[in-house]
C-alpha positions in Angstrom: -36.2 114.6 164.7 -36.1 110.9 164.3 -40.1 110.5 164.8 -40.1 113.4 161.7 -37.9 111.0 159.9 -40.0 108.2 160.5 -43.3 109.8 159.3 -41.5 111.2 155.9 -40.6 107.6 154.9 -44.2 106.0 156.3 -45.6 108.4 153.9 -43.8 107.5 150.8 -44.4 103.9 151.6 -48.0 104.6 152.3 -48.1 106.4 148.3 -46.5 103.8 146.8 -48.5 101.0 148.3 -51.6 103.1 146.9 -50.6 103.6 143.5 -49.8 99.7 143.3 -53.3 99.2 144.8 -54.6 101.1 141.8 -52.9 99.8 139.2 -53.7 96.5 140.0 -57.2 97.4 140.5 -56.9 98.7 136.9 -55.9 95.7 135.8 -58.5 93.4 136.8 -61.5 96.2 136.2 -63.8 94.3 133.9 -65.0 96.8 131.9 -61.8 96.9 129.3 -60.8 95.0 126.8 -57.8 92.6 126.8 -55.5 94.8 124.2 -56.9 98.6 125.8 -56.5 97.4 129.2 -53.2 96.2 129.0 -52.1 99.6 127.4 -53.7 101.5 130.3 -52.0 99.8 132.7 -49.0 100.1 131.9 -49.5 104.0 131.7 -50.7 104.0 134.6 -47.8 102.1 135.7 -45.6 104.4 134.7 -47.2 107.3 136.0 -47.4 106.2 139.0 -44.1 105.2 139.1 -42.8 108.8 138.2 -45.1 109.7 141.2 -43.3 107.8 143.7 -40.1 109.1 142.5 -41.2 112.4 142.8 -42.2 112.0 146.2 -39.1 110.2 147.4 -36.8 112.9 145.8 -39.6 115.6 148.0 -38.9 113.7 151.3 -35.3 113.6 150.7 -35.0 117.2 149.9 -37.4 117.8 153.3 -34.9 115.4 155.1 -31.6 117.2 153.8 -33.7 120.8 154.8 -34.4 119.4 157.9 -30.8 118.5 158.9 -29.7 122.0 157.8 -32.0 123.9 160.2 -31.4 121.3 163.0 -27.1 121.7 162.2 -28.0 125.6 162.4 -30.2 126.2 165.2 -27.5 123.6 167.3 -25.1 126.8 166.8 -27.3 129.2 168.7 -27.8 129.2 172.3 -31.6 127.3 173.3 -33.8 130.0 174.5 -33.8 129.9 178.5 -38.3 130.4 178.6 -38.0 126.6 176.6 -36.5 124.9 178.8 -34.5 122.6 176.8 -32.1 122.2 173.8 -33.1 123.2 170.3 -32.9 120.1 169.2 -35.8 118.8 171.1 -37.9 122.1 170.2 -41.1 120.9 168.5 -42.0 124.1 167.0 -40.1 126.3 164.6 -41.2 129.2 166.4 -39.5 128.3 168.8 -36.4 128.2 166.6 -37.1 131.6 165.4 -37.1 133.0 169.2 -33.6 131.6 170.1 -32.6 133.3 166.7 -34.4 136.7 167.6 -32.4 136.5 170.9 -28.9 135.6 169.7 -29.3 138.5 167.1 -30.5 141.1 169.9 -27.8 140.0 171.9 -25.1 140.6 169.1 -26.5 143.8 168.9 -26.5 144.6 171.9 -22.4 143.1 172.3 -21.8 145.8 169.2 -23.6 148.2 170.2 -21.2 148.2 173.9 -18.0 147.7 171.5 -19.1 150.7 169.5 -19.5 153.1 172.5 -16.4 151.4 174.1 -14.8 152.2 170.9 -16.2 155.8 170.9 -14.7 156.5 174.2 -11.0 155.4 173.5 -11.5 157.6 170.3 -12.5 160.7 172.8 -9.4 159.5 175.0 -7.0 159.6 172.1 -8.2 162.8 170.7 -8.2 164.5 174.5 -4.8 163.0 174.6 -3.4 164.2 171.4 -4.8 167.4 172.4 -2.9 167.4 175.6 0.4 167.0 174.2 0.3 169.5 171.6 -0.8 171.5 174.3 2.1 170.4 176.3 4.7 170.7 173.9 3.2 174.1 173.3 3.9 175.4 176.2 7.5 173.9 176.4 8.2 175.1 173.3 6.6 178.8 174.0 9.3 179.1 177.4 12.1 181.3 177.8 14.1 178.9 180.3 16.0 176.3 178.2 13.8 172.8 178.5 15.3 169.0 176.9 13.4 165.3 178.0 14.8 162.2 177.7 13.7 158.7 177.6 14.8 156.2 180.0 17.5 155.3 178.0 19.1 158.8 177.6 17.8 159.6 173.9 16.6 163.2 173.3 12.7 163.6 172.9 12.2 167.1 172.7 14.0 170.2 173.1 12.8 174.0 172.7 14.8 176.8 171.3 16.5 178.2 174.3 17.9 174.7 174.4 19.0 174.3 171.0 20.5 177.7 171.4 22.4 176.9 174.5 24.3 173.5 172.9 24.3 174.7 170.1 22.1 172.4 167.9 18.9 172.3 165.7 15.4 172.0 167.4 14.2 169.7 165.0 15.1 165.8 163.6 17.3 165.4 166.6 14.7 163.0 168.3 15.6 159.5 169.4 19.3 160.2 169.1 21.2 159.8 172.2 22.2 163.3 174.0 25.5 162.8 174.1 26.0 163.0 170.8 23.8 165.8 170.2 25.1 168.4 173.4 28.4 167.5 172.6 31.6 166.3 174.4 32.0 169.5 175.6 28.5 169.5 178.1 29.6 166.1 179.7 28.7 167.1 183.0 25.1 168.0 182.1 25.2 164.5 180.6 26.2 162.9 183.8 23.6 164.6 185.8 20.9 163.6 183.6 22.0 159.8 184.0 22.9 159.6 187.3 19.0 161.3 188.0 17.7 158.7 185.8 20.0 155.8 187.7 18.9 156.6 191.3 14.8 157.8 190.8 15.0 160.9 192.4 12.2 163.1 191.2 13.7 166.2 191.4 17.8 167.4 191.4 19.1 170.9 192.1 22.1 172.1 190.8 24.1 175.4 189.3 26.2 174.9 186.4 28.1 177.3 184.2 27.8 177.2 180.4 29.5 179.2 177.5 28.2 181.7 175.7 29.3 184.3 173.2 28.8 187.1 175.6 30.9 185.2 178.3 29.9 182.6 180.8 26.4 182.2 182.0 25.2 180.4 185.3 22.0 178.7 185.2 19.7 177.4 187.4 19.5 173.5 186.8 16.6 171.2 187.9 16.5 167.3 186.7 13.4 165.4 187.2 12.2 162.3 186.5 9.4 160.7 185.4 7.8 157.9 186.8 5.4 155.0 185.5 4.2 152.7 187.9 7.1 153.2 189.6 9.8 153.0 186.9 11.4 155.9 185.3 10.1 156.3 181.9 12.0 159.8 181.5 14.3 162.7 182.6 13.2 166.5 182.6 16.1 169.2 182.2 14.9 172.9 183.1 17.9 175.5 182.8 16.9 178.7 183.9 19.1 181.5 183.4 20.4 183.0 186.5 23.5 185.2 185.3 22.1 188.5 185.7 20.3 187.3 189.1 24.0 186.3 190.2 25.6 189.7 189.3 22.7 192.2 190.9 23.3 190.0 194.0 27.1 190.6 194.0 26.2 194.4 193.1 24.4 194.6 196.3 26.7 192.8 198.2 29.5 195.2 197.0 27.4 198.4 197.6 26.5 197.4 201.0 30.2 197.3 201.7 31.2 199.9 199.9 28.8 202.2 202.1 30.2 200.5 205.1 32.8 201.4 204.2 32.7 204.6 203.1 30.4 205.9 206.2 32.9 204.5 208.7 35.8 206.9 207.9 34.1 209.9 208.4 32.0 208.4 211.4 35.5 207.2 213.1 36.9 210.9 212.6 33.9 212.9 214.3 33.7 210.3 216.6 37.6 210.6 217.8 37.8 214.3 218.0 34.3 214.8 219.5 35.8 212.1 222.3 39.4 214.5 222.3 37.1 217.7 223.1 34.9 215.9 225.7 37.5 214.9 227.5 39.6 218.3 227.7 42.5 217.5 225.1 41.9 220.9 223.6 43.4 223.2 225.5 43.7 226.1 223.3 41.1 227.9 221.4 43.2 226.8 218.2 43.6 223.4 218.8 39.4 223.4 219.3 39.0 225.6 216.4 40.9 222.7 214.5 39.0 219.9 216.1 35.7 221.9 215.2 36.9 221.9 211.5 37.4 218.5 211.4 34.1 217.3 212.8 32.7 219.8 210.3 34.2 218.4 206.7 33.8 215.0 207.9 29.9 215.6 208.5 29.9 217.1 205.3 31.0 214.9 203.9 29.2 212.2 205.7 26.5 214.2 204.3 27.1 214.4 200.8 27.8 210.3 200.8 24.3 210.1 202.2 22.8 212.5 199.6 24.5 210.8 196.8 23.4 207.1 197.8 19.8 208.4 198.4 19.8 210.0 194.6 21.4 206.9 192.8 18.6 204.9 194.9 15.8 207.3 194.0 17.1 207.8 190.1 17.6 203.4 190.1 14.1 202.7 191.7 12.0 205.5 189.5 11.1 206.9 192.5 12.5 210.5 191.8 10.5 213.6 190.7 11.7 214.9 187.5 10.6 218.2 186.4 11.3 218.5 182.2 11.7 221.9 180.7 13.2 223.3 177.7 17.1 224.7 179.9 20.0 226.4 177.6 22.7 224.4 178.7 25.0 227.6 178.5 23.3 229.2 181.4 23.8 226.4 183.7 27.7 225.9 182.8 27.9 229.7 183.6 26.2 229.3 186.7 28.6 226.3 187.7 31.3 227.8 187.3 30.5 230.6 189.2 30.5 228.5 192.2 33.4 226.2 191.2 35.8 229.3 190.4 36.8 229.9 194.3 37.7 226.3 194.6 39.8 226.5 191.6 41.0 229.5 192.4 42.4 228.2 195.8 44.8 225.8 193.4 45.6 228.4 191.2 43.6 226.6 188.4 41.6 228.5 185.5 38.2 228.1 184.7 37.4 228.6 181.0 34.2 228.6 179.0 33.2 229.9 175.6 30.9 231.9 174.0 26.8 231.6 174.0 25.7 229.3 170.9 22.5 230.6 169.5 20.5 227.9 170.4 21.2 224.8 173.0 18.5 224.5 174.7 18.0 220.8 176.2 14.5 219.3 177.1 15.5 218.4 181.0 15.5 218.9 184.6 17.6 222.0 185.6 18.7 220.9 189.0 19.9 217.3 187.8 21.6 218.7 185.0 23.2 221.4 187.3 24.3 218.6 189.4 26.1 216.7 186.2 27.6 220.0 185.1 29.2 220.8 188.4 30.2 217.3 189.2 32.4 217.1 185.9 33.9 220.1 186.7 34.7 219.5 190.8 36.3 216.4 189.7 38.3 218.4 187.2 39.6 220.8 189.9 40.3 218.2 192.1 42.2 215.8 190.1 44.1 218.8 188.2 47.4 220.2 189.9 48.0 223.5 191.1 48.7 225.6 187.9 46.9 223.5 185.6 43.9 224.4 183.5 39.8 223.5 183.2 37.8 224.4 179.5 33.8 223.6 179.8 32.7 223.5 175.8 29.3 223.1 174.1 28.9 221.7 170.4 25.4 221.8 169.1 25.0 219.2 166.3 21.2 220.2 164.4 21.5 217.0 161.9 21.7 214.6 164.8 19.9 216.6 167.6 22.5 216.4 170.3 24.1 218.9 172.5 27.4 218.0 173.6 28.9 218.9 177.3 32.7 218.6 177.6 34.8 218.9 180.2 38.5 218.9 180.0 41.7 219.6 182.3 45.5 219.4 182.4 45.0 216.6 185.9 46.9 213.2 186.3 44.7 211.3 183.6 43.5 207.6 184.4 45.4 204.7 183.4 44.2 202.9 180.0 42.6 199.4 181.9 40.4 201.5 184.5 38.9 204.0 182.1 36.0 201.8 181.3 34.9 201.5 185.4 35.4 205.3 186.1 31.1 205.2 186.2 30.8 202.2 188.4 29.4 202.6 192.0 32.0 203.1 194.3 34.6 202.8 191.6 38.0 204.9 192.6 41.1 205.4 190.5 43.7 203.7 193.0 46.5 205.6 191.6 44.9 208.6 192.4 43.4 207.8 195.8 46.1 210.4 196.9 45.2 213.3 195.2 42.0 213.9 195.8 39.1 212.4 198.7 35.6 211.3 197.3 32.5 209.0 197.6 33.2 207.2 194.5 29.2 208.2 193.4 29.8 211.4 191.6 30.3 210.1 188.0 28.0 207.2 188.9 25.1 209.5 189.7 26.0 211.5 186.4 25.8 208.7 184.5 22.4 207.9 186.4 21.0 211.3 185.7 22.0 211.4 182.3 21.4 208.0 180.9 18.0 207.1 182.4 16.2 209.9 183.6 17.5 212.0 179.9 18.1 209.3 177.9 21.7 210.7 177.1 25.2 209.5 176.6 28.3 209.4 179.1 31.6 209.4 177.7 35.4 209.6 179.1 39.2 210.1 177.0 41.7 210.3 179.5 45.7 210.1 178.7 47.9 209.5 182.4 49.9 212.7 183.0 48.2 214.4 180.4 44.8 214.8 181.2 41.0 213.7 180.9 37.9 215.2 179.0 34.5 214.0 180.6 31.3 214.9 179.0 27.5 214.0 177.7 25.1 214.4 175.0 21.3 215.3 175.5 18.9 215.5 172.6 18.0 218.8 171.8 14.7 220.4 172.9 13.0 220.6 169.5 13.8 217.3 169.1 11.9 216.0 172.6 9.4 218.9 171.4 8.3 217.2 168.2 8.8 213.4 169.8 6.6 214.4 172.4 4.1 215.5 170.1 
């Protein structure tokens, strides 16, 4: 750049050399006069002089353009095929290369930000999408769900949850969860903190919670979550395990209940069969007693057997039913047919009434024979000697309903054990003593008529004066017409 210098300013001096030259030549030219000439010159003069200053301001301006070029290609990289620094580039081509390059290398460095860019875009929209999708499925759960941060405060919370402590689902976040389950959940509290103190992914544990219905037990699993090895969060799933519970304690009760209801009639066959193989009958009475024994106790053994297979059958769905319109009146009279020598034998009496027109009940005739002389059996037996049984039927055509009612003159049932007279097993302790039984017959009634017939049980009882059983079944033009 210095050697460009050099030749701008040789240049001016070589013009202004020139145009003295010629105006001194000028002046001594021999062909003007002394006044014309000397008028000339000095025109000449000064155009030249303008001359020269034009071309000194025209190499100053080429100077100040060259320095502006050289101060901006020193900002660009040299271009590695010259070789050397921009500055000592003696072409501008070469100037407009390095340019060329810097520019298609900025594009380039945007054009990898833009895609880079693209992709995080992509990232954030796939992991938007993920947590609505996640909180979707929270939300859309049955089993009561909260999260926490790692410093206790709620994050979210689906319904089941809000419904269990009793708050609003919504613009409770970032509070701490204390303060929104209450004082009341303070061990749920503690769990959740001491989870999120030690790191343990995952925590197991029943709790009992309040409800409006009663207590419920629930299922209780803490977990938290981990990032890069610190807990960033606490997962609470409650799952409901109440009913669970109960139809495990059900069980449990039933299997001993038929332990030990088989045992007393097993022990008693198997004690007198053992008296009569070894020879402790010596009379033809005493054997004929023996034989009776083992008899009732194997029927009865029998009928415990039959009744545990029907409530298993009618419970699983596994029974045939055979529907058909049945006039209820028919089967009562049937019934008591067969129930009258038992009654008789306690000097009880057996009353019905008069045929109704019309109560005929869409249902199976041997289950409903099998409700109808269940109700009145445990009348007879519960009733003392001298004591009377009615069987009525009420037909009510507004509602649909035919009504079954059994009533007698027995011991009643105390006023805090009517309610479980239906349950499995379920015997009145004070009257343990007047009558032997399974503890299955009104169960399987109730069986028969609430879920295979989609009727109605019902029980009034008064102690010392008596107890009227029955059950309503819709009427057969009303299953007709449904049906249809």
């Amino acid at each position: 750049m210095r050697r460009q210098r050099s030749l701008v300013w040789a240049a001016i001096a070589i013009a202004v050399s020139a145009m003295c030259v010629a105006a001194l030549t000028e002046l001594w030219h021999p062909g003007i006069g002394g006044g014309g000439r000397s008028l000339a010159v000095v025109l000449r003069m000064v155009t030249y002089c303008i001359g020269a200053v034009g071309v000194i301001f025209t190499g100053t301006a080429c100077m100040r353009l060259d320095r502006v070029v050289t101060s901006i290609a020193r900002q660009f990289p040299a271009d590695p095929s010259a070789g050397g620094d921009v500055s000592d580039m003696k072409e501008p081509l070469r100037l407009r290369h390095t340019i060329d390059a810097h520019l298609r290398d900025r594009d380039e460095r945007i054009n990898r930000l833009e895609a880079g860019l693209k992709g995080l875009r992509i990232q954030a929209q796939l992991s938007e999408r993920r947590e609505r999708h996640t909180e979707a499925i929270i939300y859309s759960l049955r089993d009561a769900v909260l999260v926490t941060d790692e410093s206790g405060r709620l994050l979210m919370a689906n319904e089941p949850a809000a419904h269990l402590f009793g708050f609003a689902a919504q613009g409770l976040c970032r509070r701490p969860l204390a303060e929104v389950v209450g004082p009341e959940h303070r061990d749920f509290v503690e769990l959740l903190h001491r989870s999120r103190q030690s790191g343990v992914e995952a925590t197991r544990r029943e709790m009992v919670f309040a409800g409006p219905d009663g207590p419920h037990t629930f299922d209780t699993i803490v977990s938290c979550v981990l990032d890069a090895g610190k807990v960033s969060g606490v997962v609470a799933v409650l799952h409901d395990i109440t009913r669970e519970k109960e139809i495990s304690q059900m069980k449990n009760d039933f299997v001993s209940h038929v332990s030990h209801e088989l045992k007393t009639p097993l022990a008693s066959i198997t004690a007198y069969s053992e008296m009569l193989a070894d020879g402790e009958a010596d009379d033809e009475e005493t054997r004929e007693e023996f034989y009776t024994i083992i008899q009732t106790q194997a029927q009865r053994l029998n009928r415990l057997i039959e009744d545990i297979l029907n409530v298993s059958r009618i419970e699983s769905g596994l029974i045939k039913v055979h529907k058909e319109p049945v006039s209820l009146t028919i089967l009562i009279e049937q019934q008591m047919q067969m129930i009258k020598g038992f009654a008789e034998e306690k000097n009880i009496t057996v009353t019905g009434q008069k045929p109704i027109v019309f109560d005929q009940v869409y249902a199976d005739k041997d289950m409903i024979s099998q409700v109808i002389v269940n109700l009145l059996s445990n009348a007879v037996k519960y009733t003392p000697a001298g004591g009377s049984v009615r069987i009525e039927t009420h037909v009510n055509e507004a509602d649909g309903l035919a009504r079954v009612t059994v009533t007698d003159t027995g011991v009643g049932i105390p006023a805090d054990e009517v309610e479980h007279v239906f349950d499995k097993f379920y015997r009145v302790a004070a009257n343990n003593k007047q009558a032997k039984g399974t503890g299955l017959g009104l169960n399987l009634v109730k069986q028969i008529v609430e879920k295979v017939h989609d009727g109605r049980v019902f029980v009034t009882s008064q102690v010392g004066v008596g107890s009227t059983f029955g059950f309503e079944l819709p009427l057969a033009t009303r299953e007709l017409v449904e049906t249809a």
